[in-house]
C-alpha positions as CSV (number, residue, x, y, z in Angstrom):
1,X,0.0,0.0,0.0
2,X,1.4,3.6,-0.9
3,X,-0.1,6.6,0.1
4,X,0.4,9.5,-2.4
5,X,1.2,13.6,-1.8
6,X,1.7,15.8,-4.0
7,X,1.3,19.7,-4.6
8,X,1.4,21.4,-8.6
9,X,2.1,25.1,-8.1
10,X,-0.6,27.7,-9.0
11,X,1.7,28.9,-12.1
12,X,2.1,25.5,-13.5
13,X,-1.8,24.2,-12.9
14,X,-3.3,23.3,-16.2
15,X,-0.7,22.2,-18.3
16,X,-0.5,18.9,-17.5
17,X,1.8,18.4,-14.6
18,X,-0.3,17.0,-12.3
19,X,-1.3,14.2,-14.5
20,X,2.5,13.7,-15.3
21,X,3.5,13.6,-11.4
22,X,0.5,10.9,-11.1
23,X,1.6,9.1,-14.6
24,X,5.2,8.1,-12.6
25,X,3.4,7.9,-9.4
26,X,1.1,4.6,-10.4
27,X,4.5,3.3,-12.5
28,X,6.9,3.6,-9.4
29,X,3.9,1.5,-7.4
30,X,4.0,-0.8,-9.8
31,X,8.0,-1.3,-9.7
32,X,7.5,-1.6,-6.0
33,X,4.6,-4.1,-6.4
34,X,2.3,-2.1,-4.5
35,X,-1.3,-2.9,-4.6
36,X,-2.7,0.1,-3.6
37,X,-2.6,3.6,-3.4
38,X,-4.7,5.6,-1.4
39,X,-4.9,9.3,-0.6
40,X,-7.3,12.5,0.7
41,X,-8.2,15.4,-0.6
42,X,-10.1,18.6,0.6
43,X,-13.1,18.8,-1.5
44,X,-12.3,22.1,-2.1
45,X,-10.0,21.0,-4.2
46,X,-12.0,20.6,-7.4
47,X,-9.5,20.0,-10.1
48,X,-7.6,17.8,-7.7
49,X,-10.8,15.4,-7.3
50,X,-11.2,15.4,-11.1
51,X,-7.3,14.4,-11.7
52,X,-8.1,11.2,-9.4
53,X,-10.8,10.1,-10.5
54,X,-9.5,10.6,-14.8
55,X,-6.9,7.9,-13.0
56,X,-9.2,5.4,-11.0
57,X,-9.3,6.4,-7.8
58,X,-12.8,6.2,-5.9
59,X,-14.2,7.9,-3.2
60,X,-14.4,5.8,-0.1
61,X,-15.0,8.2,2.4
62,X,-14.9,12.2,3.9
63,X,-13.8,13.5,7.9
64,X,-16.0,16.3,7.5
65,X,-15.3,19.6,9.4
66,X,-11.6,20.4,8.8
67,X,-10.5,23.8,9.7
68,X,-9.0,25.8,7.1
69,X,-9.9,29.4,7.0
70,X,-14.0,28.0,7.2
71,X,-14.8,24.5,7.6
72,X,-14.1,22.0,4.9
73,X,-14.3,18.5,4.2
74,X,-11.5,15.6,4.1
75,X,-12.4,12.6,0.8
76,X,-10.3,9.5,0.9
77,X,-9.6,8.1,-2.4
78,X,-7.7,4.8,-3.5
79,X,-7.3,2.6,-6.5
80,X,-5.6,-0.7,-7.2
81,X,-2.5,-1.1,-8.9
C-alpha cells in the first residue's frame, strides 16, 4: 500500500503536470509491487478530485469539518495497482 502527496504550483496548474506527477506515481507503485494507493483530498480541491478520478481512484469516504480558513471537508480516495 502507498499513500500519495503531491502539490502542482498555481503557475504550472493546467498544463499537464499533475497528471504527469501521477503518470510516474502509479508506475513507481507498480515497480515496487504495491497494490494500492490511497490518498485524501479537501473537497475544495476541485480540479484535484477530477485528476483522481480521470486515474481510477474512488471515493471511499470524507472526515467532515476540517478547519482551514472555514470548515471543509477531508475525501479518501484509493485505487488498485
Amino acid at each position: 500500500m502507498g499513500r500519495i502527496g503531491m502539490f502542482v504550483d498555481e503557475k504550472y496548474r493546467g498544463l499537464g503536470v499533475g497528471s504527469l506527477l501521477m503518470e510516474n506515481a502509479l508506475l513507481l507503485g507498480k515497480r515496487l509491487h504495491l497494490r494500492i494507493f490511497y490518498l485524501s483530498v479537501f473537497d475544495t480541491n476541485i480540479a484535484g478530485i477530477k485528476l483522481y478520478k480521470k486515474f481510477g481512484f474512488i471515493e471511499h469516504g470524507k472526515f467532515p469539518g476540517w478547519l482551514q480558513n472555514g470548515y471543509i471537508n477531508e475525501i479518501f480516495m484509493s485505487r488498485k495497482l
